[in-house]
FILOKOL-427000 format. One record per residue (C-alpha): residue in three letters; x, y, z. Coordinates in steps of 0.05 Angstrom, whole numbers, plus 5000, padded with zeros to 4 digits. Layout:
// FILOKOL-427000
ZAVO  code    xx    yy    zz
ZAVO   ala     X     Y     Z
...
END
This chain:
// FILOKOL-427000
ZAVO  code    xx    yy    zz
ZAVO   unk  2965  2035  5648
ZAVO   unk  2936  2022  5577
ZAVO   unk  2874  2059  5568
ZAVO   unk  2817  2017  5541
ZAVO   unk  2790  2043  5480
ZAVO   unk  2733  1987  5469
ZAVO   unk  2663  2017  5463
ZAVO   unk  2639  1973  5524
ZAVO   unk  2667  2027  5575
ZAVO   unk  2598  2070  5570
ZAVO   unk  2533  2041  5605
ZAVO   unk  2464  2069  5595
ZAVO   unk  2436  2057  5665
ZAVO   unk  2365  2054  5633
ZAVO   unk  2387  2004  5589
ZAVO   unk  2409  1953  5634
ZAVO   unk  2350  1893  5638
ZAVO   unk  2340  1849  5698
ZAVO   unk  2370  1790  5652
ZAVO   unk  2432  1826  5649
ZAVO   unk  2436  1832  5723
ZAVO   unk  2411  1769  5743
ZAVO   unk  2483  1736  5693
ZAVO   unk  2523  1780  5726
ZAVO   unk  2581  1755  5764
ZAVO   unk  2569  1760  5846
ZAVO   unk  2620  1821  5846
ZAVO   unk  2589  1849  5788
ZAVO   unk  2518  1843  5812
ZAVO   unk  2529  1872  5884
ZAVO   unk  2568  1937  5852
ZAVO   unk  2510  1945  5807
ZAVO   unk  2463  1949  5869
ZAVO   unk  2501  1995  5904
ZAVO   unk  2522  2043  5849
ZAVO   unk  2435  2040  5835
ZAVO   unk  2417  2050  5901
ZAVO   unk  2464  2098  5911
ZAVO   unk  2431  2135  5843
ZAVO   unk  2370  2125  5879
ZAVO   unk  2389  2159  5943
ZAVO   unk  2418  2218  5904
ZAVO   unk  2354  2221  5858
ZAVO   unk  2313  2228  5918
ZAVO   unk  2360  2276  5953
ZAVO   unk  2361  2236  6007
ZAVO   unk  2414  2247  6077
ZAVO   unk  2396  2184  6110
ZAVO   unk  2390  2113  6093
ZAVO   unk  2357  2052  6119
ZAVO   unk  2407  1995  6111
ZAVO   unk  2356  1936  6134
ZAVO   unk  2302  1976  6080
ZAVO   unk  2354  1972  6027
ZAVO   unk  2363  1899  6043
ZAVO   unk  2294  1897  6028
ZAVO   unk  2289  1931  5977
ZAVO   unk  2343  1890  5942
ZAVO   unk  2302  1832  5955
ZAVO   unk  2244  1857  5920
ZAVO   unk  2284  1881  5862
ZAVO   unk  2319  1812  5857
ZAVO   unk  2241  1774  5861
ZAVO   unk  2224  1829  5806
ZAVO   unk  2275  1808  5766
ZAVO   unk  2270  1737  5768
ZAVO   unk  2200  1747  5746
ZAVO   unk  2215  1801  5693
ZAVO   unk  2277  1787  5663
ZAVO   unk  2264  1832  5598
ZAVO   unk  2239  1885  5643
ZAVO   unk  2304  1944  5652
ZAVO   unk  2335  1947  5730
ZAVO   unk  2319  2024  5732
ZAVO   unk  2239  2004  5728
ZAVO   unk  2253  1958  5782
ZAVO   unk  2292  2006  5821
ZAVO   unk  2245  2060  5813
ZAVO   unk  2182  2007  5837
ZAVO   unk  2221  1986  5902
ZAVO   unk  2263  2046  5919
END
């Protein structure tokens, strides 16, 4: 497998805006919601999750960012999570 050298392979998570998110391809957009909230969950040490509060929680983040498109995802995250 050829190894890709492009400097696009490193993301700064706080660096991400709600724009960004919102042009994101479906697959793209769901990953980035569960790699966040799982950043989340480890940020708050937390053992046990609430699927329909993350449902939620994705809703508000989504109605954030439609509103706030030059605001970054981890504000957003940190708001509703």
């Amino acid at each position: 497998m050829a190894q890709d050298t492009s400097e696009d392979t490193k993301v700064e998570l706080n660096q991400i805006s709600c724009r960004e998110l919102l042009k994101m391809p479906g697959k793209d957009k769901e990953l980035t919601f569960i790699f966040f909230h799982g950043f989340m969950t480890a940020k708050k040490n937390q053992m046990v999750i609430d699927r329909i509060a993350l449902r939620e929680a994705t809703d508000k983040i989504t109605d954030y960012c439609i509103n706030n498109p030059d605001s970054m995802l981890m504000t957003a995250f940190e708001e509703y999570r």
